[in-house]
TIVO-2410 file (N, C-alpha, C; in nm, 3 decimals):
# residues 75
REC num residu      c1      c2      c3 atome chaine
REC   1      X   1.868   0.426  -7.477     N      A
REC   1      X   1.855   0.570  -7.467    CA      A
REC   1      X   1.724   0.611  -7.401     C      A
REC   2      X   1.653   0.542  -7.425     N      A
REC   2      X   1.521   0.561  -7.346    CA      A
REC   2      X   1.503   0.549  -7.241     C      A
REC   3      X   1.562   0.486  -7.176     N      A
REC   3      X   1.577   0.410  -7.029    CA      A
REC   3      X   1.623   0.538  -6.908     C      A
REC   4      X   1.765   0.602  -6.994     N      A
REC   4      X   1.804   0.715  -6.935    CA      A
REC   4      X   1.747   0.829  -6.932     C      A
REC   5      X   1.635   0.895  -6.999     N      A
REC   5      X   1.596   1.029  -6.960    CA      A
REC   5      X   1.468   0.990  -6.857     C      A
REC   6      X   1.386   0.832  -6.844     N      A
REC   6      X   1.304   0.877  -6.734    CA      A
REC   6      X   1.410   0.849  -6.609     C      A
REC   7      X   1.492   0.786  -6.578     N      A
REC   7      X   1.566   0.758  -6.477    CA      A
REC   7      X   1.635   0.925  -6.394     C      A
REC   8      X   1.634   0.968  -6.510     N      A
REC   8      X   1.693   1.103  -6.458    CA      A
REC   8      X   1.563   1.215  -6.448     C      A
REC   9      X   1.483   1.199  -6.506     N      A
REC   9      X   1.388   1.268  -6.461    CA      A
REC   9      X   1.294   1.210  -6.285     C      A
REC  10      X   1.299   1.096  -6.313     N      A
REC  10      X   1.269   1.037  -6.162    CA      A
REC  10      X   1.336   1.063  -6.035     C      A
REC  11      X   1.500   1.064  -6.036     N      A
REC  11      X   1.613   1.143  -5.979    CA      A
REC  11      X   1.561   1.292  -5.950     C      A
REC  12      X   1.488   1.377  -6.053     N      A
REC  12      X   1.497   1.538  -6.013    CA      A
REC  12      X   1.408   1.544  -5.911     C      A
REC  13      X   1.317   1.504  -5.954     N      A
REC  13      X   1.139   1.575  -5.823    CA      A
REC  13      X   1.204   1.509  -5.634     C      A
REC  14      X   1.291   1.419  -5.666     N      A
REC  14      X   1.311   1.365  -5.517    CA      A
REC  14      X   1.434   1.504  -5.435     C      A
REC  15      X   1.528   1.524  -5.575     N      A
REC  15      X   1.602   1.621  -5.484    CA      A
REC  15      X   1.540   1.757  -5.388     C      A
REC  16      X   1.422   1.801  -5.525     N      A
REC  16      X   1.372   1.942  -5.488    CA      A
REC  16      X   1.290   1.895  -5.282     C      A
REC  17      X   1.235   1.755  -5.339     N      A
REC  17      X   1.138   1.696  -5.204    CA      A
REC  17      X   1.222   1.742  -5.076     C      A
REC  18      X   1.361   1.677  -5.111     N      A
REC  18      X   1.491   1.644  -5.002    CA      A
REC  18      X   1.514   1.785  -4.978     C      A
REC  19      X   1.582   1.866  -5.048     N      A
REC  19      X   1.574   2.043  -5.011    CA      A
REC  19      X   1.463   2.103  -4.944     C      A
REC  20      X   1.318   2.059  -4.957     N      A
REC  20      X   1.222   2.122  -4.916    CA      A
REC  20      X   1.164   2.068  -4.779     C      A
REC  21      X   1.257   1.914  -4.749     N      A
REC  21      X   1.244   1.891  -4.610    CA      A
REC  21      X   1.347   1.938  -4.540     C      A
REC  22      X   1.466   1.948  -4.612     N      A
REC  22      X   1.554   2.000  -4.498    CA      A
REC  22      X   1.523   2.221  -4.482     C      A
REC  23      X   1.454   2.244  -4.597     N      A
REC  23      X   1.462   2.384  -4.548    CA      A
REC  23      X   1.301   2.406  -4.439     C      A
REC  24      X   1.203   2.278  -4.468     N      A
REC  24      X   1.099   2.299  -4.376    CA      A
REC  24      X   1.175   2.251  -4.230     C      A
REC  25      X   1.257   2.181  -4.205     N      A
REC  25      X   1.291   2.160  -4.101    CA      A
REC  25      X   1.394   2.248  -4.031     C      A
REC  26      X   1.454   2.344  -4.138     N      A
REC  26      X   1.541   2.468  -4.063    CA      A
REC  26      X   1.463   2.562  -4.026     C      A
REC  27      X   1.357   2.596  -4.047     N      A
REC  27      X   1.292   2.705  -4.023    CA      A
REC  27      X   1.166   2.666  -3.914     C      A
REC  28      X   1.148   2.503  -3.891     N      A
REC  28      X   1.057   2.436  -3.773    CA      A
REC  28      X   1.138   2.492  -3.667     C      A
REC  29      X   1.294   2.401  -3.627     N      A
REC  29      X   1.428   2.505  -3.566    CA      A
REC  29      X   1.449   2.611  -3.545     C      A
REC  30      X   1.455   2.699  -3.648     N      A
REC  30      X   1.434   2.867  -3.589    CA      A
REC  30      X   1.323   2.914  -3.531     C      A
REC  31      X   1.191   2.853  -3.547     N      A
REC  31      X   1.044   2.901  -3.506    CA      A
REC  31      X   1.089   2.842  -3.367     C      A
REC  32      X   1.093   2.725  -3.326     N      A
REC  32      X   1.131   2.681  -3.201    CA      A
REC  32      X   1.248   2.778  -3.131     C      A
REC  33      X   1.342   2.748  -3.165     N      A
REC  33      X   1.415   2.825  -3.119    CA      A
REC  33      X   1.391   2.995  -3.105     C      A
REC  34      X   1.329   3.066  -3.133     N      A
REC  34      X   1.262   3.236  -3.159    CA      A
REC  34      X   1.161   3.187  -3.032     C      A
REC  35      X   1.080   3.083  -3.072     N      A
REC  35      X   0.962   3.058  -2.922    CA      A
REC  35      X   1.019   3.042  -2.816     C      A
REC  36      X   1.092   2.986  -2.814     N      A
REC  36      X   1.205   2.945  -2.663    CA      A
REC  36      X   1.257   3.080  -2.637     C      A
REC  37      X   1.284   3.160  -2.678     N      A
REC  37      X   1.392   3.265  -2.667    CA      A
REC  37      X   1.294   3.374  -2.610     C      A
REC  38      X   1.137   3.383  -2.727     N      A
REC  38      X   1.083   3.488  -2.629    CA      A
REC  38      X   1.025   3.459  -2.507     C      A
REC  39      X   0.959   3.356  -2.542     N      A
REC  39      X   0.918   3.275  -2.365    CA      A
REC  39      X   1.026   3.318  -2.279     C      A
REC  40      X   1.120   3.291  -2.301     N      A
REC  40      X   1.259   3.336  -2.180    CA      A
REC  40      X   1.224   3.456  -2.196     C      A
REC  41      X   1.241   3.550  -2.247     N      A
REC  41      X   1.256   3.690  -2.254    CA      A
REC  41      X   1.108   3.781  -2.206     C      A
REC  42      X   1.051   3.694  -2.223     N      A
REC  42      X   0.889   3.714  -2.169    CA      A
REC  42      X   0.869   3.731  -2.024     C      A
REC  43      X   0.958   3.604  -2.015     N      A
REC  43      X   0.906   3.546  -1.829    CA      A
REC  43      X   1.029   3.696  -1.750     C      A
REC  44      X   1.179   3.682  -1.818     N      A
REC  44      X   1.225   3.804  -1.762    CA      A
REC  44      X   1.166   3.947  -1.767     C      A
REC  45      X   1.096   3.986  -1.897     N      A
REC  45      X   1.013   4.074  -1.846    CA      A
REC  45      X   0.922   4.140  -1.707     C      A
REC  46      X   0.858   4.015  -1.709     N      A
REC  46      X   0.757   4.003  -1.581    CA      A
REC  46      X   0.821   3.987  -1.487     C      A
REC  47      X   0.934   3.956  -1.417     N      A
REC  47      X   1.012   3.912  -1.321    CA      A
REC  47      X   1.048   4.106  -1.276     C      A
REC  48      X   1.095   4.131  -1.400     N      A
REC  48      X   1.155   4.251  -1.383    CA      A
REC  48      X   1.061   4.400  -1.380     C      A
REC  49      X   0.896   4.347  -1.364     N      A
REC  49      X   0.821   4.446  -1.374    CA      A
REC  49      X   0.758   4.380  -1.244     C      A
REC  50      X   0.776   4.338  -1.198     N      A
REC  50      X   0.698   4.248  -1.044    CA      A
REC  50      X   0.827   4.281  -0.955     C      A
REC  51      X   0.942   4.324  -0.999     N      A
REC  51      X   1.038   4.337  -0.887    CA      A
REC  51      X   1.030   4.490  -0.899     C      A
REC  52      X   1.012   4.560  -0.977     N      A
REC  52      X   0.989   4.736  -0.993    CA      A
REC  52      X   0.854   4.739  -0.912     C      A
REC  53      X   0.743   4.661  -0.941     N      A
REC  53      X   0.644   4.687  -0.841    CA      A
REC  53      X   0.641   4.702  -0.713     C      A
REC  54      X   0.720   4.618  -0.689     N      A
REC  54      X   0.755   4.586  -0.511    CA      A
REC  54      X   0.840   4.712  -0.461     C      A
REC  55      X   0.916   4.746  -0.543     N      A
REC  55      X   1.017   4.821  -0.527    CA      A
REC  55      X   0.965   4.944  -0.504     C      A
REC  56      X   0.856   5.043  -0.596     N      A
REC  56      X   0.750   5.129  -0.562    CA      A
REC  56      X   0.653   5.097  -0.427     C      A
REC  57      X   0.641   5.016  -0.451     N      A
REC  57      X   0.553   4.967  -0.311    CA      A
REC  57      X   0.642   5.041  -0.174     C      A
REC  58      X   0.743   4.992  -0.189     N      A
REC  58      X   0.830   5.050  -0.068    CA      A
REC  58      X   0.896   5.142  -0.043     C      A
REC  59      X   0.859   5.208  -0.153     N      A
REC  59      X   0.882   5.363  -0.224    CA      A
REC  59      X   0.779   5.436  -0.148     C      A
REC  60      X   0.703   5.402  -0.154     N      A
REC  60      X   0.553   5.479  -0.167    CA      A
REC  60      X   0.531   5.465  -0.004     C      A
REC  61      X   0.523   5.370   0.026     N      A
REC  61      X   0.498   5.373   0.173    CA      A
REC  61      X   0.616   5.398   0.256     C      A
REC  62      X   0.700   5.437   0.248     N      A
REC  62      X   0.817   5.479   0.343    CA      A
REC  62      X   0.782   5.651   0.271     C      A
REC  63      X   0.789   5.700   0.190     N      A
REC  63      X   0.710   5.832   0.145    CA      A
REC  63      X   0.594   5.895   0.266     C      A
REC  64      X   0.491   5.826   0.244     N      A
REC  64      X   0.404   5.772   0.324    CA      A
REC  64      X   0.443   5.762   0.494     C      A
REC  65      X   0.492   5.683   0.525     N      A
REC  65      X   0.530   5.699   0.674    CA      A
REC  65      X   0.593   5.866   0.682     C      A
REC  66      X   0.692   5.901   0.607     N      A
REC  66      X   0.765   6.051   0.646    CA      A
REC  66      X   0.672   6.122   0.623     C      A
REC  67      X   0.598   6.126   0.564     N      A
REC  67      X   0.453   6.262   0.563    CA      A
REC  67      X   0.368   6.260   0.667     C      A
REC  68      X   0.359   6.099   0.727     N      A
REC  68      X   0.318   6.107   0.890    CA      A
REC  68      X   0.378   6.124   0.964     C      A
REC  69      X   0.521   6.113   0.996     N      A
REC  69      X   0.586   6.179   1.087    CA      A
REC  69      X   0.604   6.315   1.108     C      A
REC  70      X   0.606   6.345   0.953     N      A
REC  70      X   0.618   6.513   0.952    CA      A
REC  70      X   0.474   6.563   1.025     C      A
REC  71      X   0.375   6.513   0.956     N      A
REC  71      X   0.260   6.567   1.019    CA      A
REC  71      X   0.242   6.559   1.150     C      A
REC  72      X   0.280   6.455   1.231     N      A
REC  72      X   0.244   6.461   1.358    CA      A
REC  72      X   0.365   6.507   1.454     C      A
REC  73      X   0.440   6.565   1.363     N      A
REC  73      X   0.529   6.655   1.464    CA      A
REC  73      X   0.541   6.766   1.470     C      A
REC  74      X   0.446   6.811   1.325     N      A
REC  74      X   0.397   6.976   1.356    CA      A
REC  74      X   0.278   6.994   1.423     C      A
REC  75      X   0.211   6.854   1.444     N      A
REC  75      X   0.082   6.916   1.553    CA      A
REC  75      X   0.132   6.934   1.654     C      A
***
């Protein structure tokens, strides 16, 4: 009778260990995975604020050219 309650107490502390590696390792996974996702979502950001830049750019100076044409065709 003695034999059996440390055997089963030796059995408990390993399960909680085993749960607490597999839930540190689901949530290593989601941190990775959330980092991967905004990095992507990051880099499309910038892609998509560097292509609006350009896009003003050629906004602005075709603006720009018609205010010189206008002007130098009312002198």
């Amino acid at each position: 009778m003695d034999s059996n309650p440390p055997d089963s107490l030796s059995d408990k502390p390993s399960a909680p260990d085993s749960s607490n590696a597999d839930v540190s390792a689901a949530v290593e996974d989601l941190l990775n995975t959330l980092s991967n996702k905004f990095a992507s979502v990051s880099s499309e950001i910038f892609a998509k604020m560097d292509e609006m830049s350009r896009r003003l750019e050629k906004l602005e100076a075709a603006l720009q050219e018609g205010k010189d044409k206008e002007a130098s065709s009312k002198s």
